[in-house]
C-alpha positions as CSV (number, residue, x, y, z in Angstrom):
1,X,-0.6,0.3,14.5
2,X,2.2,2.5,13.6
3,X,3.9,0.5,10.9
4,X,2.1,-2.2,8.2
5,X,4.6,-5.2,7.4
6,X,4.1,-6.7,4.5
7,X,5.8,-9.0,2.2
8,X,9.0,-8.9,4.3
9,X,8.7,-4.8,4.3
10,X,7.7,-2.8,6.8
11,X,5.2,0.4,5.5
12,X,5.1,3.7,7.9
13,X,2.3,6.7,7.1
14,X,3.7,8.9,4.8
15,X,5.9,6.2,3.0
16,X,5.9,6.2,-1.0
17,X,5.4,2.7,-2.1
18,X,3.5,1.4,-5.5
19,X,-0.2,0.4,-5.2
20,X,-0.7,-2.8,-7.4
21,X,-4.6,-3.0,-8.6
22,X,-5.5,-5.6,-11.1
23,X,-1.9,-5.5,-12.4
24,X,-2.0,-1.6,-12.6
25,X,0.9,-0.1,-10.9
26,X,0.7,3.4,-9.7
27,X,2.9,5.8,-7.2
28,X,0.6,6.2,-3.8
29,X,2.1,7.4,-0.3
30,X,0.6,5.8,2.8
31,X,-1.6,8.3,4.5
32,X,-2.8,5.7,7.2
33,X,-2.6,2.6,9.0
34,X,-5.4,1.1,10.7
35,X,-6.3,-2.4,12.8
36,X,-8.0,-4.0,9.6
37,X,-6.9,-1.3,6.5
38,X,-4.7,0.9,5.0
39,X,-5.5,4.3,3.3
40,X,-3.6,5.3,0.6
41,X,-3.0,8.6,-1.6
42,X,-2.7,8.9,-5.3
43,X,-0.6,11.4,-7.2
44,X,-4.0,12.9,-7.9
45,X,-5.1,13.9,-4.3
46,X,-7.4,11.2,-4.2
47,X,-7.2,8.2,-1.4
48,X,-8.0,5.0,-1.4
49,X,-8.8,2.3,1.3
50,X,-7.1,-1.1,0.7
51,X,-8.6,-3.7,3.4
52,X,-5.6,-6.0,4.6
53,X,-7.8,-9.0,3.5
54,X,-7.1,-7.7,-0.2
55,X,-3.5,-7.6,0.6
56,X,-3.7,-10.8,1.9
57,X,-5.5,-12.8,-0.4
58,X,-3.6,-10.8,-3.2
59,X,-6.5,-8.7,-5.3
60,X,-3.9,-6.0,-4.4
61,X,-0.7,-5.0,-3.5
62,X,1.8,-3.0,-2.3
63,X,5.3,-2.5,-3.5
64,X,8.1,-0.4,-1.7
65,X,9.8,2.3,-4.0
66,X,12.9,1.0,-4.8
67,X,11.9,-2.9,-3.9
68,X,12.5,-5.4,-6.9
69,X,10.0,-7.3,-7.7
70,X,8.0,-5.6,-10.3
């Protein structure tokens, strides 16, 4: 519950990782992990809930900061 892995990389809350939405990148820092999503917060202040089904089937993504990839 703790820690999200995905792709090979292992996400924690308060992590700063890249939030890929319909080929949009944008800076986000995990504020949660839950049993079926993740929330995530945007440099704005606002959050965002990303459903691990949408990670899965690939409508979204996260990067690591500092990953290659992208």
């Amino acid at each position: 519950g703790d820690t999200l892995r995905y792709q090979g990389h292992p996400f924690r809350k308060n992590d700063k990782a890249f939030l890929i939405d319909n080929g949009t990148k944008c800076s986000v820092t995990v504020a949660g992990i839950g049993e079926h999503e993740i929330t995530v917060k945007r440099t704005d202040g606002s959050k965002t809930k990303v459903s691990l089904g949408m990670l899965v089937d690939g409508r979204m993504g996260l990067l690591a900061k500092g990953a290659s990839g992208i």
